[in-house]
C-alpha positions as a Markdown table, in Angstrom:
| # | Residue | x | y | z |
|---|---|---|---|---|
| 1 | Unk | 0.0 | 0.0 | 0.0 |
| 2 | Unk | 3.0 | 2.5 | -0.2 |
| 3 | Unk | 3.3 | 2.9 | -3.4 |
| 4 | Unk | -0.4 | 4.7 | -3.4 |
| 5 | Unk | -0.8 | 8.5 | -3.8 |
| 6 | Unk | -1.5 | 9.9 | -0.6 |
| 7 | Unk | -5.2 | 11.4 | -2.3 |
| 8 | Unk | -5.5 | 7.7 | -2.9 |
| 9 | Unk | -5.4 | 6.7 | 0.7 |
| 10 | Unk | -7.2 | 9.3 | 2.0 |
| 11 | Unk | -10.4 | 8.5 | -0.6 |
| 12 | Unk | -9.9 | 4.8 | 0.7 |
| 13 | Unk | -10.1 | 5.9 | 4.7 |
| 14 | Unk | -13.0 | 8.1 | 3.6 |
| 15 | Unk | -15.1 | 5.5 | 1.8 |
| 16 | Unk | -14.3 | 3.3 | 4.2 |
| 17 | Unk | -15.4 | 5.5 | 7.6 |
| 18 | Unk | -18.4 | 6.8 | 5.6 |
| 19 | Unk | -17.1 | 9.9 | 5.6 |
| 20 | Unk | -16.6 | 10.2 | 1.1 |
| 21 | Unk | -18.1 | 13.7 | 0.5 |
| 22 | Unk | -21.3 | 12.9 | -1.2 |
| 23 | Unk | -24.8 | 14.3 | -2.0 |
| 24 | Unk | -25.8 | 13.2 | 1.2 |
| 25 | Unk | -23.2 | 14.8 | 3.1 |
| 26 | Unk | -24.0 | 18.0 | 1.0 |
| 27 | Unk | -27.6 | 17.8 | 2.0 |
| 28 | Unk | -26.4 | 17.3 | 5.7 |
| 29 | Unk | -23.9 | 19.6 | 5.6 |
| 30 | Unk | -26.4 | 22.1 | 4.0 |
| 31 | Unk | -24.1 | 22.3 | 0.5 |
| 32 | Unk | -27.1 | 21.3 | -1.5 |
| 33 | Unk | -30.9 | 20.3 | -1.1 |
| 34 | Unk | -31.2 | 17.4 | -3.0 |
| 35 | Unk | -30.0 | 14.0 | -2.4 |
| 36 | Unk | -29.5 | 13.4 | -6.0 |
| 37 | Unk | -26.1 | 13.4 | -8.5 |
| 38 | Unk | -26.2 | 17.2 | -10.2 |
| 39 | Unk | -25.1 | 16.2 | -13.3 |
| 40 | Unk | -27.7 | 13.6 | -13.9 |
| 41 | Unk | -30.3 | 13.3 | -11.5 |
| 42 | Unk | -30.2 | 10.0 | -9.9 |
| 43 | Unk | -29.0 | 8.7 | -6.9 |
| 44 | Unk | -25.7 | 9.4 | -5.5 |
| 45 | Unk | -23.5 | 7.6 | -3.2 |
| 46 | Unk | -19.8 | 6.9 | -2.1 |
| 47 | Unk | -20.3 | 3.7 | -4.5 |
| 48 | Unk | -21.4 | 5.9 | -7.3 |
| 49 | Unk | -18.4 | 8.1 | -6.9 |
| 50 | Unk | -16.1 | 4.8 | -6.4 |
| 51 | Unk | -17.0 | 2.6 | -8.9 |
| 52 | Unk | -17.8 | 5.4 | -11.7 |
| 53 | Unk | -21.2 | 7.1 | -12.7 |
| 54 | Unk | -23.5 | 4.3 | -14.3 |
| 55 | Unk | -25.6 | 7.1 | -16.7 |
| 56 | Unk | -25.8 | 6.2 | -20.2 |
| 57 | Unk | -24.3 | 9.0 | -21.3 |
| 58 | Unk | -21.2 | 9.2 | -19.0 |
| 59 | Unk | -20.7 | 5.4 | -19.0 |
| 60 | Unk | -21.0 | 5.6 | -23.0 |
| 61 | Unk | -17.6 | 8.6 | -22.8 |
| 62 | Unk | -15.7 | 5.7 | -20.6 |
| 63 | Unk | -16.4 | 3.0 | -23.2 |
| 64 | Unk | -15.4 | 4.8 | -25.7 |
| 65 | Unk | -12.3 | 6.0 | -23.7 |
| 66 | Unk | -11.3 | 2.6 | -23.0 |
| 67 | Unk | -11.9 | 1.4 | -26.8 |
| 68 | Unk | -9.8 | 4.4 | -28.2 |
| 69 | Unk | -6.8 | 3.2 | -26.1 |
| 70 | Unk | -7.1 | -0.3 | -26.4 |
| 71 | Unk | -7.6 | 0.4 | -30.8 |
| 72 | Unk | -3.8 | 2.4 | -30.1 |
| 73 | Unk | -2.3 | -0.2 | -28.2 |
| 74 | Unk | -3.5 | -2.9 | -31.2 |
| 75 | Unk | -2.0 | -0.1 | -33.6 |
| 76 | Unk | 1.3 | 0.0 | -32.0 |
| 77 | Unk | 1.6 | -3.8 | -31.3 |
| 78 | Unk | 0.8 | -4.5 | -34.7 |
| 79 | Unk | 3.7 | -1.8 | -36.0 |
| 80 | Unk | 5.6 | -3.8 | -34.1 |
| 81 | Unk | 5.4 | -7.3 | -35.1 |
């Protein structure tokens, strides 16, 4: 666990004491006045924030992140061989 960026370990204590700044801590906090994600309007939690925003539209971005470097790394392998 050393090799992790400090931000890294401090998100992991967080998440794992409950204490991940979320909509519901901006509610409780008084930050915000709805328990829901502003960008998309549906729940939010420390999961959410954790494991990446399941909306159609942002989970559509990733994929297509993820495909565009995995088509370069086929590019360069095959430039290679």
């Amino acid at each position: 666990m050393s090799n992790l960026s400090l931000q890294t370990k401090c998100n992991t204590f967080c998440y794992c004491t409950g204490t991940l700044f979320n909509q519901k801590h901006a509610v409780r906090f008084k930050k915000s006045t709805s328990l829901q994600c502003p960008l998309f309007q549906q729940a939010d939690s420390a999961l959410d924030i954790l494991s990446g925003c399941q909306h159609d539209i942002l989970s559509g971005m990733i994929t297509e992140h993820h495909n565009i470097a995995c088509r370069l790394i086929m590019k360069a392998i095959s430039k290679a061989l």
